[in-house]
C-alpha positions in Angstrom: -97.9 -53.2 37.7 -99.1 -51.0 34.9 -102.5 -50.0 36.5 -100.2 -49.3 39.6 -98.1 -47.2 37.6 -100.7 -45.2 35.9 -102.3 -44.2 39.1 -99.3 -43.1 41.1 -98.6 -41.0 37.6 -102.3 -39.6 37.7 -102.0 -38.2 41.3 -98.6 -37.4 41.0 -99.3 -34.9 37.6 -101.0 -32.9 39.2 -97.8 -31.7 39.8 -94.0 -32.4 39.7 -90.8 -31.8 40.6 -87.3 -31.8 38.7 -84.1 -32.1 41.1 -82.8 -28.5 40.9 -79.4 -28.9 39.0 -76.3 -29.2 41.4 -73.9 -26.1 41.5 -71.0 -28.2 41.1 -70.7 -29.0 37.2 -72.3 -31.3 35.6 -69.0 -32.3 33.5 -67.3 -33.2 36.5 -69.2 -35.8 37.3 -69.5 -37.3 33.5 -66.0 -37.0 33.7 -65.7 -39.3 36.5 -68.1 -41.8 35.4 -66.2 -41.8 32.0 -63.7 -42.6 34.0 -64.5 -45.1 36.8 -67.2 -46.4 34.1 -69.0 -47.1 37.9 -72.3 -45.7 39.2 -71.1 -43.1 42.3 -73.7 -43.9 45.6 -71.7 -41.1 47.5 -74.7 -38.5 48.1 -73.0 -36.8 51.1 -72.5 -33.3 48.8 -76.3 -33.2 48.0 -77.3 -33.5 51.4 -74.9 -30.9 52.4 -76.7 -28.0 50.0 -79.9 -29.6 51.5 -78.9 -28.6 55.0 -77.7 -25.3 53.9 -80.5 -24.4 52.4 -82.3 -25.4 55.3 -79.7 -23.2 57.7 -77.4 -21.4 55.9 -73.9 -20.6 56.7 -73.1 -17.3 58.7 -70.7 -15.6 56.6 -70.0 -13.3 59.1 -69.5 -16.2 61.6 -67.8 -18.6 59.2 -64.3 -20.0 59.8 -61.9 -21.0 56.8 -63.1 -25.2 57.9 -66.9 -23.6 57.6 -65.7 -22.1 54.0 -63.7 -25.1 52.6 -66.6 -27.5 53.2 -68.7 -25.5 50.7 -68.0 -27.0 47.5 -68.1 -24.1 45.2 -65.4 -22.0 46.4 -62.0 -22.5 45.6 -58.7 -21.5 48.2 -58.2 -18.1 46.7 -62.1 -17.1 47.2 -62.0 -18.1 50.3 -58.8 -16.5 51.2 -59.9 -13.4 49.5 -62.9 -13.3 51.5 -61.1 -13.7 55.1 -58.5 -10.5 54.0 -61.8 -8.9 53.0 -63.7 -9.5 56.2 -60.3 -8.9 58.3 -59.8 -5.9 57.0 -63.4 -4.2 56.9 -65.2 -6.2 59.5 -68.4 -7.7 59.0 -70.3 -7.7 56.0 -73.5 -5.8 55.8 -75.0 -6.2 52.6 -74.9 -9.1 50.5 -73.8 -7.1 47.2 -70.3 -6.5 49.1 -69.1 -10.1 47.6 -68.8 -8.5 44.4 -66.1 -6.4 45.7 -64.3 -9.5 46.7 -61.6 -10.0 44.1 -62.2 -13.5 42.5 -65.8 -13.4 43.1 -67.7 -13.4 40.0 -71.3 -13.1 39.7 -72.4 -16.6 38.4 -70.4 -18.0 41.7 -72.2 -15.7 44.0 -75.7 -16.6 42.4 -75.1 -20.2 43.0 -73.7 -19.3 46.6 -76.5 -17.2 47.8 -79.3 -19.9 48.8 -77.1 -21.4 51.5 -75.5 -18.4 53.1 -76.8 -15.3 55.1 -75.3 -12.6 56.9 -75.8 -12.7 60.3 -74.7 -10.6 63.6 -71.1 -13.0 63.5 -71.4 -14.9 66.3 -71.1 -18.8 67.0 -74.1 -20.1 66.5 -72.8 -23.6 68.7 -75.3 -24.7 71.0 -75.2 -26.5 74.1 -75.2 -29.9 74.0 -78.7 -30.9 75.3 -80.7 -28.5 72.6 -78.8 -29.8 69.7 -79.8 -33.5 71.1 -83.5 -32.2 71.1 -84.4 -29.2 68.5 -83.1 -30.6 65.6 -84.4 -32.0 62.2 -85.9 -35.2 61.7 -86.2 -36.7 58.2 -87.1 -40.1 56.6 -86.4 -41.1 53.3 -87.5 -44.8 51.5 -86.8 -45.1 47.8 -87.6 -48.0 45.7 -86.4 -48.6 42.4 -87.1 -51.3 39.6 -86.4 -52.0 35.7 -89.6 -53.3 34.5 -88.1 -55.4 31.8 -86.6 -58.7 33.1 -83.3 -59.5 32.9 -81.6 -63.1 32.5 -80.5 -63.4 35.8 -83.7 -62.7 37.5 -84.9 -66.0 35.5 -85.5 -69.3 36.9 -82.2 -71.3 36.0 -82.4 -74.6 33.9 -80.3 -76.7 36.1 -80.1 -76.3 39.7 -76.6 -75.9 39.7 -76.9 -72.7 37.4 -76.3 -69.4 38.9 -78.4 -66.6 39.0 -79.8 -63.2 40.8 -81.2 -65.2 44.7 -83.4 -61.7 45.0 -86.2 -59.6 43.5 -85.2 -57.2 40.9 -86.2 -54.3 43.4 -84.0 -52.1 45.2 -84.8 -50.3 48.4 -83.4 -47.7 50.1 -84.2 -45.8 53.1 -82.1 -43.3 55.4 -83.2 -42.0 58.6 -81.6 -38.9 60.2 -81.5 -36.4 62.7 -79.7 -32.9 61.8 -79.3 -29.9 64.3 -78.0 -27.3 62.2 -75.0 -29.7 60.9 -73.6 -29.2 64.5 -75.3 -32.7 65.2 -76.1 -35.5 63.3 -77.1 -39.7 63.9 -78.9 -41.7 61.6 -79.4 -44.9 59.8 -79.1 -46.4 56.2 -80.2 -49.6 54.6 -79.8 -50.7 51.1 -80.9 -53.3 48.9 -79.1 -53.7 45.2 -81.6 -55.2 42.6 -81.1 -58.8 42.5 -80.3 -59.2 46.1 -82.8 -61.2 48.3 -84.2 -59.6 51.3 -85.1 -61.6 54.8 -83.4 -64.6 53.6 -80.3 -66.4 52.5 -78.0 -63.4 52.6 -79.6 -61.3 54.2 -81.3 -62.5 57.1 -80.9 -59.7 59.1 -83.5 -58.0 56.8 -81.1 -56.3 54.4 -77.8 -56.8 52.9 -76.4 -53.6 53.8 -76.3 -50.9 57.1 -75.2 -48.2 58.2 -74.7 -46.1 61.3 -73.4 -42.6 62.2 -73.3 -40.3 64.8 -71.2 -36.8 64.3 -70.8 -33.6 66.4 -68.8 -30.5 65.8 -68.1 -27.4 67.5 -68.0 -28.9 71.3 -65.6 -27.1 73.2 -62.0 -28.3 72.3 -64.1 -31.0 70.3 -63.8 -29.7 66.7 -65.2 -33.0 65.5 -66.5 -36.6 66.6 -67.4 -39.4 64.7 -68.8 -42.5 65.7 -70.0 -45.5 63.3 -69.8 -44.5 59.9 -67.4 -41.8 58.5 -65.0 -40.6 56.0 -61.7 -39.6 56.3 -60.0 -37.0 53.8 -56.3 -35.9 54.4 -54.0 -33.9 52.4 -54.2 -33.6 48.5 -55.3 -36.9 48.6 -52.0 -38.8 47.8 -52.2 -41.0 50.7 -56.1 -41.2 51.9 -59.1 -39.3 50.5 -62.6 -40.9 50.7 -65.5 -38.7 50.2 -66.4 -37.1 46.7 -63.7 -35.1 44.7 -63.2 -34.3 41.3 -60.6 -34.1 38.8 -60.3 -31.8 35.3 -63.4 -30.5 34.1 -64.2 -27.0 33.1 -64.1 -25.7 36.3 -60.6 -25.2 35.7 -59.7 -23.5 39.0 -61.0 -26.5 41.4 -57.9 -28.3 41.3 -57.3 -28.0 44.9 -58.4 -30.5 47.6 -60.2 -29.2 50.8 -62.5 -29.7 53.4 -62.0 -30.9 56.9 -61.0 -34.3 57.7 -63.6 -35.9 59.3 -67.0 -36.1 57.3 -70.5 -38.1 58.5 -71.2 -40.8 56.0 -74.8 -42.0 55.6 -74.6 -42.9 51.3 -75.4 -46.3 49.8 -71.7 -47.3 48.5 -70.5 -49.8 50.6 -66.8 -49.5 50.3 -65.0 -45.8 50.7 -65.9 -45.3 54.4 -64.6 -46.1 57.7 -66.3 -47.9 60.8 -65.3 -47.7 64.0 -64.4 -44.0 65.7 -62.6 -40.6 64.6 -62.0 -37.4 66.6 -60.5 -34.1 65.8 -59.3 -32.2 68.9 -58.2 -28.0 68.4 -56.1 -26.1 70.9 -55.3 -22.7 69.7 -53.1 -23.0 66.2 -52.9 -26.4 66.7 -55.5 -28.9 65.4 -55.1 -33.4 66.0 -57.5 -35.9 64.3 -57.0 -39.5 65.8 -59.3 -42.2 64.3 -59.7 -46.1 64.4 -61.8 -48.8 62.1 -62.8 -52.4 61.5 -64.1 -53.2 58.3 -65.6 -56.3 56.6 -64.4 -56.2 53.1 -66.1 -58.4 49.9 -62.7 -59.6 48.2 -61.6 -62.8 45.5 -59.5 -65.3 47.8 -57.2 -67.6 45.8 -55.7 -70.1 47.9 -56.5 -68.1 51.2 -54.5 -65.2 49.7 -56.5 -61.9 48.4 -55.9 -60.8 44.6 -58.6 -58.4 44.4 -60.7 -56.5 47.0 -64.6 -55.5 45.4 -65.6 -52.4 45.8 -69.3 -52.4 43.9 -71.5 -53.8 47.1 -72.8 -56.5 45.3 -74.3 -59.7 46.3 -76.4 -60.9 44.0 -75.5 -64.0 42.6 -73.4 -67.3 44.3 -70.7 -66.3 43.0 -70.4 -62.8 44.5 -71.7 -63.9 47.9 -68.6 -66.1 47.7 -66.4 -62.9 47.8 -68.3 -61.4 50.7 -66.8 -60.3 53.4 -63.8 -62.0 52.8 -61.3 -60.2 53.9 -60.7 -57.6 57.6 -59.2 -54.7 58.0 -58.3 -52.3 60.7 -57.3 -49.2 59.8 -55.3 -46.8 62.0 -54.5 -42.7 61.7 -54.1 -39.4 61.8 -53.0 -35.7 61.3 -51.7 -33.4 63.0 -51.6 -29.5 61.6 -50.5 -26.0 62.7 -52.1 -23.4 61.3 -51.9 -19.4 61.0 -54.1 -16.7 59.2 -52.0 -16.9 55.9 -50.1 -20.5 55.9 -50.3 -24.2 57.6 -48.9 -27.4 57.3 -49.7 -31.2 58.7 -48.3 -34.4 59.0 -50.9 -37.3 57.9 -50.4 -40.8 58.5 -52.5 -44.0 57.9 -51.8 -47.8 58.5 -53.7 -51.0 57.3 -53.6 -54.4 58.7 -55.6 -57.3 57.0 -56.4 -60.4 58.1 -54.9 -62.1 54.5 -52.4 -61.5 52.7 -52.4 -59.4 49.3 -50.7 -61.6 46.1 -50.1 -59.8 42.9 -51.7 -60.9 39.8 -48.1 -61.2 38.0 -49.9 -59.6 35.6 -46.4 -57.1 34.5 -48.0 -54.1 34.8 -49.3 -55.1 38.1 -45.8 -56.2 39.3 -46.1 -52.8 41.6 -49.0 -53.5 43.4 -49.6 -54.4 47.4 -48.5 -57.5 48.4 -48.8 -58.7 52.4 -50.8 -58.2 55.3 -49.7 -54.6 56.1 -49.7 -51.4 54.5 -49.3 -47.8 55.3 -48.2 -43.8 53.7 -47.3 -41.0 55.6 -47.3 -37.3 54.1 -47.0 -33.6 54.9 -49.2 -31.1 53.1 -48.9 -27.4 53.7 -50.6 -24.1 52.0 -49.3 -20.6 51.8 -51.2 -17.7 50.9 -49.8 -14.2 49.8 -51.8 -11.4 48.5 -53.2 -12.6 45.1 -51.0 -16.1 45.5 -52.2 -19.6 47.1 -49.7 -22.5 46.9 -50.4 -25.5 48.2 -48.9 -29.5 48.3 -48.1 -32.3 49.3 -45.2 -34.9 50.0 -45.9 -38.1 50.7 -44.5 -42.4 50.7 -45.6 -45.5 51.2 -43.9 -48.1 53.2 -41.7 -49.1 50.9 -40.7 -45.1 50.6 -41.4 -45.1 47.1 -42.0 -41.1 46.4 -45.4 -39.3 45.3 -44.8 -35.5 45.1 -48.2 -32.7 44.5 -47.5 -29.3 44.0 -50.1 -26.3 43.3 -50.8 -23.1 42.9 -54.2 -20.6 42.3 -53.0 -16.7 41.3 -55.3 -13.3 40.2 -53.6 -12.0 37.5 -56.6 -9.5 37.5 -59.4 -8.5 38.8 -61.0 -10.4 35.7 -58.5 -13.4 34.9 -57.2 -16.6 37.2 -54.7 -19.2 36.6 -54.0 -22.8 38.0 -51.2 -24.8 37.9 -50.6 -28.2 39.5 -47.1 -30.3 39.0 -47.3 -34.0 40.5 -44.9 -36.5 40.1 -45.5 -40.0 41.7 -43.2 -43.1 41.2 -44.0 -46.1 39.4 -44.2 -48.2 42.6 -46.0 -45.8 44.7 -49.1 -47.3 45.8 -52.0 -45.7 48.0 -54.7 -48.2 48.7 -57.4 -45.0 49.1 -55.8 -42.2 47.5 -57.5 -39.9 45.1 -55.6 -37.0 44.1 -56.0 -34.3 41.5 -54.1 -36.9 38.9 -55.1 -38.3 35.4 -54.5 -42.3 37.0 -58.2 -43.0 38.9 -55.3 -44.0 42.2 -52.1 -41.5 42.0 -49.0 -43.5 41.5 -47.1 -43.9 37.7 -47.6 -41.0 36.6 -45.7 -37.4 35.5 -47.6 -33.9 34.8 -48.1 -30.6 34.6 -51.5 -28.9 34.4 -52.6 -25.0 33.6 -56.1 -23.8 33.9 -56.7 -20.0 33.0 -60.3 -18.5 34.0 -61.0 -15.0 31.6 -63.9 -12.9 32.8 -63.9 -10.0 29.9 -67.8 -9.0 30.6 -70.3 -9.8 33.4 -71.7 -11.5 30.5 -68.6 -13.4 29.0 -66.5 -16.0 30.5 -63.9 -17.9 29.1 -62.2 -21.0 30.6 -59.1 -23.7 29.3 -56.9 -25.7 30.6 -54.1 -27.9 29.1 -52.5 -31.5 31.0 -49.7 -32.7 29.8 -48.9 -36.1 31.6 -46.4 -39.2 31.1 -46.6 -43.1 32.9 -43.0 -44.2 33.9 -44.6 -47.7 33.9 -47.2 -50.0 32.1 -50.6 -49.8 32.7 -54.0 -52.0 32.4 -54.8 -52.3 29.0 -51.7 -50.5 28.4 -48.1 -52.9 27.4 -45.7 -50.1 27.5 -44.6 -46.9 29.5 -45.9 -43.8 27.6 -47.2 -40.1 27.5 -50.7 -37.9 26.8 -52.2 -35.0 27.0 -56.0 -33.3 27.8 -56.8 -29.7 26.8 -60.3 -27.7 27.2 -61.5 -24.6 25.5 -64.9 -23.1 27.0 -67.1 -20.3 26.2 -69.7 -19.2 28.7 -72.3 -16.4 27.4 -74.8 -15.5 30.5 -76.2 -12.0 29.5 -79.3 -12.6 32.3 -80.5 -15.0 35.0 -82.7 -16.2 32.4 -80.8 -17.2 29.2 -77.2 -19.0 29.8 -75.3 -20.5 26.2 -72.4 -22.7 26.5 -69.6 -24.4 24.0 -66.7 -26.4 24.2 -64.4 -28.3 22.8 -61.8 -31.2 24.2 -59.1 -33.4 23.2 -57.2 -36.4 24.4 -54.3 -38.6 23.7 -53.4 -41.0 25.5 -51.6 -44.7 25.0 -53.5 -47.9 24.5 -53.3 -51.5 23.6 -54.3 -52.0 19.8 -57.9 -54.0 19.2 -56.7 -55.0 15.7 -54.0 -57.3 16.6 -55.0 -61.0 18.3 -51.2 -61.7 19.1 -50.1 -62.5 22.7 -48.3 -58.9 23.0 -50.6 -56.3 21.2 -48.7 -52.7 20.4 -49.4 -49.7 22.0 -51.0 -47.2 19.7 -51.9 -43.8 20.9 -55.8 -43.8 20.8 -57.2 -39.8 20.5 -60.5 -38.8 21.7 -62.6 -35.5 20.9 -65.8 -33.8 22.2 -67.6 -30.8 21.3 -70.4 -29.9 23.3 -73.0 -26.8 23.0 -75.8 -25.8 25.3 -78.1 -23.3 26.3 -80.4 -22.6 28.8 -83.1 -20.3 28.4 -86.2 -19.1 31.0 -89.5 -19.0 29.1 -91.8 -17.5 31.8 -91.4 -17.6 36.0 -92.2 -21.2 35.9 -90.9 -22.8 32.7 -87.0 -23.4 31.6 -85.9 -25.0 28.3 -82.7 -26.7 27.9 -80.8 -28.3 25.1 -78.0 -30.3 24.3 -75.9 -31.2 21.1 -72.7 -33.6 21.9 -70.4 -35.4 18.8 -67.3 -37.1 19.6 -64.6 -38.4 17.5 -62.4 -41.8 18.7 -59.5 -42.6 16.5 -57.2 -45.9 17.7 -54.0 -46.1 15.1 -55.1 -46.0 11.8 -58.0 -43.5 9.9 -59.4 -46.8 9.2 -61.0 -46.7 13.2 -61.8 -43.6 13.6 -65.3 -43.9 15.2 -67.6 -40.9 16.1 -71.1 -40.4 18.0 -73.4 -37.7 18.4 -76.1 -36.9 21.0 -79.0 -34.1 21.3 -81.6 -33.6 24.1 -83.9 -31.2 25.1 -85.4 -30.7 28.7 -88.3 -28.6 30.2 -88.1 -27.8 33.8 -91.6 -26.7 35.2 -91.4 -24.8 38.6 -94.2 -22.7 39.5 -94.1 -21.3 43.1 -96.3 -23.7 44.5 -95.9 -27.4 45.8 -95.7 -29.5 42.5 -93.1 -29.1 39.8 -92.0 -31.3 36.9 -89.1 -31.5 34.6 -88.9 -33.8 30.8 -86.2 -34.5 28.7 -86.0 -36.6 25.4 -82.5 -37.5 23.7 -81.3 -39.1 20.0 -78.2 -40.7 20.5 -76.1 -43.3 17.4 -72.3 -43.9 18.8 -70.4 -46.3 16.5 -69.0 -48.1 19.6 -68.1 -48.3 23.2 -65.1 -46.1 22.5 -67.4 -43.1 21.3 -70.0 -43.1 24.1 -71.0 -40.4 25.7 -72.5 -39.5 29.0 -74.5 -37.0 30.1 -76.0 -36.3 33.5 -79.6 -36.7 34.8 -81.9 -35.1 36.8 -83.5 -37.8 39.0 -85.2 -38.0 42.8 -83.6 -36.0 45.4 -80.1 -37.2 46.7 -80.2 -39.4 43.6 -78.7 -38.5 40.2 -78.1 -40.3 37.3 -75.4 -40.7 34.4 -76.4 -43.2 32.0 -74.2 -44.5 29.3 -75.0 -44.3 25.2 -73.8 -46.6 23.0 -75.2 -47.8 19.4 -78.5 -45.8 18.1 -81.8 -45.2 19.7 -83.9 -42.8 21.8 -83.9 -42.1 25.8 -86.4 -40.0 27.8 -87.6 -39.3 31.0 -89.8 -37.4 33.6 -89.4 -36.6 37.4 -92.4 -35.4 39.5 -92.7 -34.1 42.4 -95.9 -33.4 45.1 -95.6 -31.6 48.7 -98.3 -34.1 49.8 -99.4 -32.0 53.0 -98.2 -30.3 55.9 -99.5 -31.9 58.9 -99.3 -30.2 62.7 -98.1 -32.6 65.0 -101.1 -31.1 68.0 -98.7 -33.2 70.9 -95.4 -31.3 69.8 -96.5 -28.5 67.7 -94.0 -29.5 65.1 -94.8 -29.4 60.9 -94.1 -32.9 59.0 -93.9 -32.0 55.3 -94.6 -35.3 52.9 -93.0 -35.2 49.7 -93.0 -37.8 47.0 -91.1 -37.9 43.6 -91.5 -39.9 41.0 -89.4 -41.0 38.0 -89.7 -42.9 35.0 -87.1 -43.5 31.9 -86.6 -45.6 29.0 -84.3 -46.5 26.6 -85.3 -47.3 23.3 -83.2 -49.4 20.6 -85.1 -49.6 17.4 -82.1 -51.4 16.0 -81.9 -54.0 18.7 -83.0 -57.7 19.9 -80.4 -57.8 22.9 -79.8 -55.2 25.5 -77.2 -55.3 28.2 -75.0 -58.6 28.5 -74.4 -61.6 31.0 -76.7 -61.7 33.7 -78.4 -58.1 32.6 -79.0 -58.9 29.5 -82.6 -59.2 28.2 -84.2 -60.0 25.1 -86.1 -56.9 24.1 -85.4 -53.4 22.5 -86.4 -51.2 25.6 -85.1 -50.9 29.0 -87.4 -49.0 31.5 -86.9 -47.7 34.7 -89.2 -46.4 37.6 -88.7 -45.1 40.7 -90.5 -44.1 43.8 -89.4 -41.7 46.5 -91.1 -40.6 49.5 -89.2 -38.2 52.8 -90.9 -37.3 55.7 -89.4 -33.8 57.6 -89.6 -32.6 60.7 -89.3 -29.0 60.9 
């Protein structure tokens, strides 16, 4: 394995590749790993900007659906831009979106490689080209930790579980793409510790996937077949692909995007199989879909008291959960819509084949319980001028109440505000909701949010928000009803496209069980976290960018006597000359007193692959990413270019202080943990 890995790092270093970091920001998605403390497999946003880049969106052409789906605009840039547009007619030079009000220059940067300006018309094609002069591409990735773990060793007694697979995981994805008016293609995915063409998986691999989507075909506005994701509302009720809560974006508070999206990502739980369609007549728009799932869940005397969502099947245990429980899932929406308002009426219904029992657990005395299920809502928006509001109303079948209410206003040309009001009874329950709420599913909870955006200077940007929330009702890990709050202060500095320097500073309170007392019934105490966080970004030459990190956190749970703190510093090089090899390195010091003082921070990794490790204890981490355009070879029967491109990663933790790493079946007896990874995509083009 090691003179393996030193060749493919030899031809490889030649040249390299980092993973360009994503527009959206990198908080957001800490943030939700801090939160889910689970790995997110959804890479549906990354192979969005891939496609844009690859055909960018007409702005002159583009519809308010085309603008929402673009994840860095928020409802009053794109509203903004329509008046603009309607008013003044097509744009003819790309330095007009500066006299878009709400368009700042950083946005527009990021927003420039996926967009042109074209003549304005529909670029829909008919429906035998788009079957035939499209994109092809291939990707396999294989991934591995090097250091074995206790699972993946032979047990001492037969009747001892452990991993059934190789401590290898695969992934490929093949798809077809015609300038995201078309789309098919398949996904397969191994999890380390999974076994491959056997026991479980005898069809060759333990999970697939399927999809075929079109949009744009006559009164077809969109059709999904196989695997796809369905996002309705402000996500109170049903919203399955990737979205984000607070983060320093302040002013993305606001769900959007259409309905229907293709799903082709590794997660094996928030998607929908079976059929969708979205039909437009004039104003009036009507998504219909249908699915059958297969579900992994824990059965206790043939009733369900959990459903899994993680995909995994390693061990005997898990495969006992597998596919335990159906579902068929039934909805839709219907919406009206004119140039400055809409509204819609969304409605979903589950049937399972068991029946759900509640833990009696007392905070859980709330939750599902039966063999059906279902929420109905209407959402609406309303834009005036220099004013977006926006919300949603929704109930569950026991009409127990969840209420959203937003709004996005210019108070100038150089400063935005947000506000968002929910209020969602204790017993509301929404089996796939995920709305802009401080619970990870919206129900028990109480709050008002403000974010304010400050634009002084080109050069100078200043953003906060503050959420004030309360829970009617006990939580997990939490023994009595109680209240909180979240605020955010950040300065941006960004004098040039080369140099960009960053601080900021949050705080949290919220309730929590105390750790110090072992009685039966442990108080609630209110457990305060903060972070500062400073970083700058500076381009040395054309082809070299430096970038460091410093990160301390302070956790304190009742008394002064636990207050615990951490603190974190990397620094990264990113080398990208204009040629086809680039290359990116980071190294990082982390010591965290506990698990209550981690910290995360985000990775760059393969392509459609990112990483957000977590840092507890003391040690060192580090990593490199390369990347080689192999070749471009002409296909002599079709006259078509395949580009081969291969990345390469490999990362390590180090614990200089440490025997054990990990725990249970992960756990292994060293002081390092290494991971490497191999990528290579075939295109068509």
């Amino acid at each position: 394995m090691k003179k393996l890995l030193s060749l493919v790092i030899v031809i490889l270093c030649h040249g390299a590749f980092a993973q360009e970091p994503p527009p959206v920001q990198e908080q957001q998605l800490e943030n939700q790993a801090e939160t889910t403390e689970m790995e997110n497999e959804d890479d549906s946003y990354w192979q969005q900007l891939e496609s844009l880049r690859r055909h960018p969106l007409d702005l002159n052409a583009a519809t308010q659906a085309d603008l929402e789906a673009l994840p860095l605009l928020n409802a009053l840039q794109i509203a903004n831009f329509l008046r603009y547009r309607s008013l003044l007619g097509r744009l003819v030079s790309i330095h007009e979106l500066q006299a878009i009000p709400g368009w700042d220059v950083h946005t527009i940067r990021q927003l420039l490689p996926l967009v042109i300006l074209g003549t304005g018309e529909d670029p829909a094609a008919p429906l035998g080209r788009r079957l035939v002069a499209g994109t092809h591409s291939l990707l396999l990735r294989a991934s591995q930790v090097l250091e074995k773990a206790k699972g993946f060793q032979p047990p001492l007694t037969p009747d001892k579980d452990h991993y059934q697979g190789s401590p290898v995981r695969v992934f490929s994805r093949y798809r077809y793409n015609y300038h995201n008016l078309l789309q098919y293609g398949i996904t397969a995915d191994k999890d380390a510790g999974e076994s491959l063409l056997s026991g479980s998986s005898k069809a060759g691999i333990d999970f697939y996937s399927f999809h075929f989507f079109a949009r744009k075909l006559g009164k077809i506005k969109a059709l999904a077949l196989g695997d796809f994701t369905v996002n309705m509302g402000q996500g109170l009720i049903h919203w399955q692909s990737l979205a984000f809560k607070k983060s320093a974006a302040v002013l993305q508070v606001k769900r959007q995007g259409p309905v229907l999206r293709p799903y082709s990502a590794a997660g094996e739980y928030y998607f929908h199989r079976g059929a969708g369609i979205t039909l437009q007549h004039k104003n009036w728009e009507t998504t219909l879909f249908a699915s059958f799932r297969k579900l992994d869940a824990n059965l206790v005397n043939d009733s369900i008291t959990s459903v899994l969502t993680s995909g995994y099947h390693r061990t005997l245990a898990e495969l006992n959960d597998r596919q335990n429980l159906e579902r068929i899932t039934t909805g839709g929406n219907i919406r009206y819509s004119r140039p400055r308002w809409q509204i819609g009426f969304n409605t979903v219904q589950y049937a399972f084949s068991k029946s759900f029992k509640r833990s009696g657990a007392p905070y859980d005395i709330f939750a599902v319980e039966g063999k059906h299920w279902g929420n109905h809502s209407v959402d609406y928006s309303f834009t005036h001028r220099n004013l977006h509001i926006y919300g949603e109303a929704a109930v569950d079948q026991q009409m127990n109440k969840a209420l959203l209410n937003g709004m996005l206003m210019s108070l100038d040309p150089k400063v935005d505000m947000a506000l968002v009001y929910r209020r969602m009874d204790k017993d509301y329950q929404a089996l796939q909701g995920n709305a802009f709420t401080e619970n990870y599913l919206p129900g028990n909870e109480q709050g008002l949010y403000g974010g304010l955006s400050l634009r002084p200077s080109p050069s100078w940007q200043l953003d906060a928000y503050a959420d004030c929330f309360r829970f009617p009702w006990l939580k997990y890990r939490v023994n009595a009803p109680g209240d909180g709050g979240e605020y955010l202060l950040q300065l941006l500095y960004k004098p040039n496209k080369g140099v960009e320097l960053s601080s900021r500073y949050r705080h949290e309170h919220k309730p929590a069980n105390s750790t110090d007392d072992e009685g039966p019934l442990k108080p609630v105490i209110k457990a305060t976290r903060q972070n500062w966080r400073t970083q700058v970004m500076f381009q040395a030459t054309p082809a070299i960018v430096l970038k460091s990190r410093v990160e301390l956190v302070w956790y304190q749970g009742g008394t002064a006597a636990n207050a615990e703190k951490g603190f974190a510093a990397f620094t990264e090089v990113f080398y990208v000359p204009k040629n086809s090899f680039s290359a990116n390195m980071r190294i990082q010091f982390f010591e965290t007193d506990s698990y209550n003082a981690r910290i995360y921070a985000y990775e760059q990794d393969v392509q459609y692959y990112f990483s957000i490790p977590q840092f507890i204890g003391k040690g060192l981490r580090y990593y490199i990413n390369c990347k080689q355009n192999l070749s471009s070879i002409l296909l002599r029967k079709r006259a078509r270019k395949v580009d081969c491109v291969v990345w390469l990663r490999l990362a390590q933790f180090l614990f200089p202080e440490k025997t054990l790493i990990g725990s249970g079946f992960d756990e292994m007896s060293t002081r390092k943990k290494t991971e490497f990874r191999l990528q290579l995509m075939l295109i068509t083009r």
